[in-house]
C-alpha positions as CSV (number, residue, x, y, z in Angstrom):
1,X,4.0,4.9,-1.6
2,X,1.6,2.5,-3.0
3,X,-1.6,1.7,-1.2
4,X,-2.0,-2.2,1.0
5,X,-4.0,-3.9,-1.8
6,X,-1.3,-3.3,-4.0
7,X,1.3,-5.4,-1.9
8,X,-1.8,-7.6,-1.0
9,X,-2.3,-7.9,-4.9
10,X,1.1,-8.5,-5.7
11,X,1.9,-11.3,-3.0
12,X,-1.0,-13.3,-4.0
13,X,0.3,-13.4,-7.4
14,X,3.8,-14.0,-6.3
15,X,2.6,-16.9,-4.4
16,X,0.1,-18.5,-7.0
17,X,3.2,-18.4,-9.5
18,X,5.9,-19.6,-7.0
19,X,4.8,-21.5,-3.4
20,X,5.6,-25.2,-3.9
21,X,8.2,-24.7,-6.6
22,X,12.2,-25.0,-6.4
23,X,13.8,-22.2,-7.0
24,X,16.4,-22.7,-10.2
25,X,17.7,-19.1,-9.4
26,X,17.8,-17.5,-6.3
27,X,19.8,-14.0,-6.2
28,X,19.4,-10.6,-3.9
29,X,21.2,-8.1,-5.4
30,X,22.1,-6.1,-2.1
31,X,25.2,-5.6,-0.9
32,X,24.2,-7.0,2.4
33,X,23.0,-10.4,0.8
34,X,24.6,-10.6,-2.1
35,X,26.7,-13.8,-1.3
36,X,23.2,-15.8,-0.6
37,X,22.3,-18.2,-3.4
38,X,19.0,-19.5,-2.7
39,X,18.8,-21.6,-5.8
40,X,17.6,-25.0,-5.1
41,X,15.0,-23.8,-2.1
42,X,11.5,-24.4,-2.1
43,X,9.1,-21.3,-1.6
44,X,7.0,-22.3,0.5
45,X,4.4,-18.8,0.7
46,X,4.3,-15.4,0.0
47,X,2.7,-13.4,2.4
48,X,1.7,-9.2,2.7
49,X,1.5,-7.9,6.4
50,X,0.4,-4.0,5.2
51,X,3.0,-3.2,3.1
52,X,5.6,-5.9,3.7
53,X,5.9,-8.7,1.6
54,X,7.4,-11.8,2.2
55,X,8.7,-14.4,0.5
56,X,9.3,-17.9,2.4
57,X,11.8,-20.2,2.0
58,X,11.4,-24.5,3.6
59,X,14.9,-23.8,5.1
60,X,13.4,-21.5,7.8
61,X,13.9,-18.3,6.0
62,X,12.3,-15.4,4.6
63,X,13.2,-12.8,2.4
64,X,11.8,-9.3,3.2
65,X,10.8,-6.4,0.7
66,X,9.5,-3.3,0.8
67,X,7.8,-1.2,-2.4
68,X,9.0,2.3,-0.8
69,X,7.7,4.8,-3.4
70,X,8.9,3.3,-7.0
71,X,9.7,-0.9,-5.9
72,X,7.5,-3.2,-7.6
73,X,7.8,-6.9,-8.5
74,X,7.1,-8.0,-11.8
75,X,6.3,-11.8,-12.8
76,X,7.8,-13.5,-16.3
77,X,7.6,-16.2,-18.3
78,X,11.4,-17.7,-18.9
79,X,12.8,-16.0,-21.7
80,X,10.1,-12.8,-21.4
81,X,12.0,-9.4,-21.8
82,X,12.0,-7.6,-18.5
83,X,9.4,-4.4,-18.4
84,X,12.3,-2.7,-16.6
85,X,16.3,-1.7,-17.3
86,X,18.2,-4.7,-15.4
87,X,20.3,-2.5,-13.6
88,X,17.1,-1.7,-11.2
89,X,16.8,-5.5,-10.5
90,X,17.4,-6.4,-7.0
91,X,15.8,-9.6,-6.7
92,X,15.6,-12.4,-9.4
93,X,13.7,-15.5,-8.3
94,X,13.2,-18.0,-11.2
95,X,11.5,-21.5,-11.1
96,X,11.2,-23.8,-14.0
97,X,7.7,-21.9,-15.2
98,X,8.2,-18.6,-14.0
99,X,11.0,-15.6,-13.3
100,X,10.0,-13.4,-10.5
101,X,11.9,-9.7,-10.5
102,X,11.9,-7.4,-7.8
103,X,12.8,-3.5,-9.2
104,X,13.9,-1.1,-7.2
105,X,13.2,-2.7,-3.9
106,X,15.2,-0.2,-1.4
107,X,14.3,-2.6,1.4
108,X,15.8,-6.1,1.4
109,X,16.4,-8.6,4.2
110,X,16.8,-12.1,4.3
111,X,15.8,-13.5,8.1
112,X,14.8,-16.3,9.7
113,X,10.7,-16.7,9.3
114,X,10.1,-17.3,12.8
115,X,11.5,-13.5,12.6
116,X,9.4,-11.3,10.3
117,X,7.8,-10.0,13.7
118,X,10.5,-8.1,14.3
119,X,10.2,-6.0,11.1
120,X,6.5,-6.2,11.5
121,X,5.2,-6.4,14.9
122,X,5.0,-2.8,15.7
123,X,2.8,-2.1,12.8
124,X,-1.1,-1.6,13.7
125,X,-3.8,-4.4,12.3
126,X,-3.6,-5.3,9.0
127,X,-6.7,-4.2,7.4
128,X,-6.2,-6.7,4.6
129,X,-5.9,-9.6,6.6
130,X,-7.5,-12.5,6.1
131,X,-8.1,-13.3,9.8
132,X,-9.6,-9.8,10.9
133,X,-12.2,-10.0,13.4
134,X,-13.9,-7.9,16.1
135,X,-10.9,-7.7,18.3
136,X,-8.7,-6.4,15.5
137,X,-11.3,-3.8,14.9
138,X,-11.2,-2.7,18.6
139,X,-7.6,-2.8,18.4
140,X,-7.5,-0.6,15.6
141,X,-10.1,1.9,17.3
142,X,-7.8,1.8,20.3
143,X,-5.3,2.9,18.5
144,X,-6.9,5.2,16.2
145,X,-8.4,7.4,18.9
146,X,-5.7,7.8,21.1
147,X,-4.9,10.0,18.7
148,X,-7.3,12.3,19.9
149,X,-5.5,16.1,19.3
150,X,-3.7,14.5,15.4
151,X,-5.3,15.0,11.9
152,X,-7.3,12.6,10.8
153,X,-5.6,12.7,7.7
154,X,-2.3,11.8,9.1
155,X,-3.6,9.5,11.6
156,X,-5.1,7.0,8.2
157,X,-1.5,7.1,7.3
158,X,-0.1,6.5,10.5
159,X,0.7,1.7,9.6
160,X,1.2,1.9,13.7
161,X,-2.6,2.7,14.0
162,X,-3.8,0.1,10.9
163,X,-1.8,-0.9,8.4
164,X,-3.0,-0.7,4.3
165,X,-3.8,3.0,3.7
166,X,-1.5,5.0,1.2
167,X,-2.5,8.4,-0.1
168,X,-5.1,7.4,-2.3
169,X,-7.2,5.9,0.3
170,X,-6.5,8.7,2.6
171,X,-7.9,11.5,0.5
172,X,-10.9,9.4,-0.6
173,X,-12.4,8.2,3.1
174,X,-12.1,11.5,4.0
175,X,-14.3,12.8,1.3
176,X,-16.8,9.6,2.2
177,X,-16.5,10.8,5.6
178,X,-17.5,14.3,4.4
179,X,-14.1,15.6,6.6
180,X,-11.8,17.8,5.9
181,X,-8.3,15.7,6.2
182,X,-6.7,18.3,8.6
183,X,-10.0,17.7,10.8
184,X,-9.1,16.6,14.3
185,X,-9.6,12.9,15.5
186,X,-11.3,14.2,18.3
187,X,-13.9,16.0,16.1
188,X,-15.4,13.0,14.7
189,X,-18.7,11.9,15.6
190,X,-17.8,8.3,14.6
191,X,-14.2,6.9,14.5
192,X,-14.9,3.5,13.6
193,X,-16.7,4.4,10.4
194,X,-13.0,5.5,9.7
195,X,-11.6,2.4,9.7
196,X,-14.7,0.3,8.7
197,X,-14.3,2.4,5.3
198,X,-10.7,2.1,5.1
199,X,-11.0,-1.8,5.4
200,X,-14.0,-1.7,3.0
201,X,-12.2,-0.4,-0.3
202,X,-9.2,-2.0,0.3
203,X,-10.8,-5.3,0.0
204,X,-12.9,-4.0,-3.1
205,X,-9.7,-3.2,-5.0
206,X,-7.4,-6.5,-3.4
207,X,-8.2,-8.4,-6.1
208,X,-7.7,-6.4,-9.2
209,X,-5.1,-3.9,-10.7
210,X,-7.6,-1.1,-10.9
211,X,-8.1,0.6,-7.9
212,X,-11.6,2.6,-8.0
213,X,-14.0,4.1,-5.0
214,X,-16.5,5.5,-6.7
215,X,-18.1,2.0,-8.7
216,X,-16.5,3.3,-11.4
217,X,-13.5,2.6,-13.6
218,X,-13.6,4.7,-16.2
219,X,-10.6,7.8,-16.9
220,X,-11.0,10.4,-14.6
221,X,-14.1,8.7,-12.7
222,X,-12.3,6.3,-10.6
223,X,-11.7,8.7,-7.6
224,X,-13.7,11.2,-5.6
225,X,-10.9,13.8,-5.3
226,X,-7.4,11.9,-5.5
227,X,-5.2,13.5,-7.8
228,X,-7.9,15.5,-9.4
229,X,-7.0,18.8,-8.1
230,X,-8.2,21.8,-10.2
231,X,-11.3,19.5,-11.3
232,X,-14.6,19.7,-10.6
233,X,-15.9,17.4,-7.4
234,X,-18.1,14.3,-9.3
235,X,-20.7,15.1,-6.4
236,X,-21.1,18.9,-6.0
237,X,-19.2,20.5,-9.1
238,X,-17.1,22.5,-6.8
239,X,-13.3,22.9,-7.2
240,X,-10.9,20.4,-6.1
241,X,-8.3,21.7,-3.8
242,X,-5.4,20.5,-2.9
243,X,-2.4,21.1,-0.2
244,X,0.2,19.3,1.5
245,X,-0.1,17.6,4.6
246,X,2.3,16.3,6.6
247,X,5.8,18.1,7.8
248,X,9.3,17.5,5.7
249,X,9.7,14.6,3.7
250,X,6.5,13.3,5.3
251,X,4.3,15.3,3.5
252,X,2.2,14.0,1.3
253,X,-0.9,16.0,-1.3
254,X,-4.3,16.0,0.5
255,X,-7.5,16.4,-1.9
256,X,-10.6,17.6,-0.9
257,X,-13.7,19.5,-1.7
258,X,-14.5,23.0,0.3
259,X,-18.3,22.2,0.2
260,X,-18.3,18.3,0.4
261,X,-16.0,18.4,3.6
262,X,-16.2,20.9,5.6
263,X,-13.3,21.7,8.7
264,X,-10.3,23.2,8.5
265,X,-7.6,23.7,5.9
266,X,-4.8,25.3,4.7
267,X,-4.1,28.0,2.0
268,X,-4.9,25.3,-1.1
269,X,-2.0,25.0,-3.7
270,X,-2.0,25.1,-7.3
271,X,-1.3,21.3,-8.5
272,X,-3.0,20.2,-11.7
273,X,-4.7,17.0,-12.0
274,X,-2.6,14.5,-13.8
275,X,-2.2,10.4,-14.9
276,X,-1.8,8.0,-12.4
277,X,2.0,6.5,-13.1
278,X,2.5,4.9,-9.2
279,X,3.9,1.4,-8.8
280,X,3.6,-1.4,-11.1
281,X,0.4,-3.8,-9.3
282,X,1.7,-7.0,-9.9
């Protein structure tokens, strides 16, 4: 599941290369919406709301996607070979200048703008939007300790407490926090930092493909813990462990360092460090 900046990352683009431009091609491949031609429309934004993206039209609609685990949208030139087979295209949206693709978008729904709440508005503050203030913070703390007997690990996760974090971000505020991820809400001496943190390198990566929370970018350095299980912690030398959190298909790898975050944890499974290969961030 990518992280928020990535959507964020991607809309911005989408809208820098599209808003104010008629569409010369206009197709969602989806069963669903496969009869709506929306050549000839103006788009007139593109918009993240966590991890939703949309894509609005000046006849009143939007269209609604979703990365899942593998979506991405990629942006051409006209002519430009597509990056990805065009079987996985699900969205095509082409102005004079510039062919936007949407692959392997699972979620796809074309609704009125006035609408999007509806697919949105249960979803907790965004922690990437641009009109955050103090009462979105309180709203966020309100949500995030009334979580009270959850893991904190699972509560970052939770979009109905504050939208934006993925895995990635997960594992490494924990670390900052110096918490284990299976630590109880309750247990923390200072919630908001939680979500001050969360909000904090979200914004430092919004802006650029890289995602890094260390200051550096360089292989293998980019992370505290994520994905480097096996490896040695860039603060303490001690082993990165790793073990699923989460129940079912809802489980996700934590990472953590024993000494840097102590609390509990589970038995920690074997799962070697390994490349990056998430979604596409543009």
């Amino acid at each position: 599941m990518p992280e928020g900046d990535t959507v964020h990352l991607a809309g911005k683009r989408l809208h820098a290369a599209l808003a104010g431009n008629r569409l010369v091609r206009g197709e969602v491949r989806h069963p669903r919406w496969a009869e709506h031609d929306l050549a000839g429309l103006v788009v007139t934004g593109v918009a993240s709301v966590g991890k939703h993206l949309f894509t609005r039209f000046d006849d009143g609609r939007s269209l609604h996607s979703h990365f899942r685990m593998d979506g991405s949208w990629h942006l051409y030139r006209p002519g430009m070979r597509w990056r990805r087979p065009e079987h996985e295209a699900r969205a095509v949206l082409a102005t004079d200048e510039r062919v936007a693709v949407g692959f392997a978008l699972h979620d796809l729904e074309l609704l009125p703008t006035a609408a999007e709440d509806r697919l949105v508005g249960h979803l907790g503050p965004d922690l990437l939007d641009p009109a955050w203030d103090d009462g979105k913070a309180a709203e966020a703390l309100r949500r995030f300790v009334s979580r009270a007997d959850h893991e904190v690990g699972l509560v970052l996760l939770e979009q109905r407490v504050m939208a934006g974090v993925g895995n990635l971000y997960k594992s490494e505020v924990c670390f900052l926090l110096g918490v284990s991820p299976w630590t109880p809400v309750r247990d923390l001496p200072d919630p908001m930092a939680a979500i001050t943190l969360s909000r904090k390198l979200l914004l430092a990566n919004a802006d650029r493909p890289e995602q890094s929370t260390t200051g550096s970018l360089r292989a293998g350095e980019a992370q505290w813990v994520f994905e480097r299980g096996g490896r040695e912690c860039l603060r303490c030398r001690t082993r990165i462990r790793t073990a699923d959190q989460g129940d079912g298909v809802y489980a996700r790898p934590a990472y953590w360092c024993p000494r840097c975050q102590p609390g509990p944890a589970p038995v920690a499974t074997h799962r070697p460090a390994r490349r990056r290969t998430g979604p596409s961030r543009y």
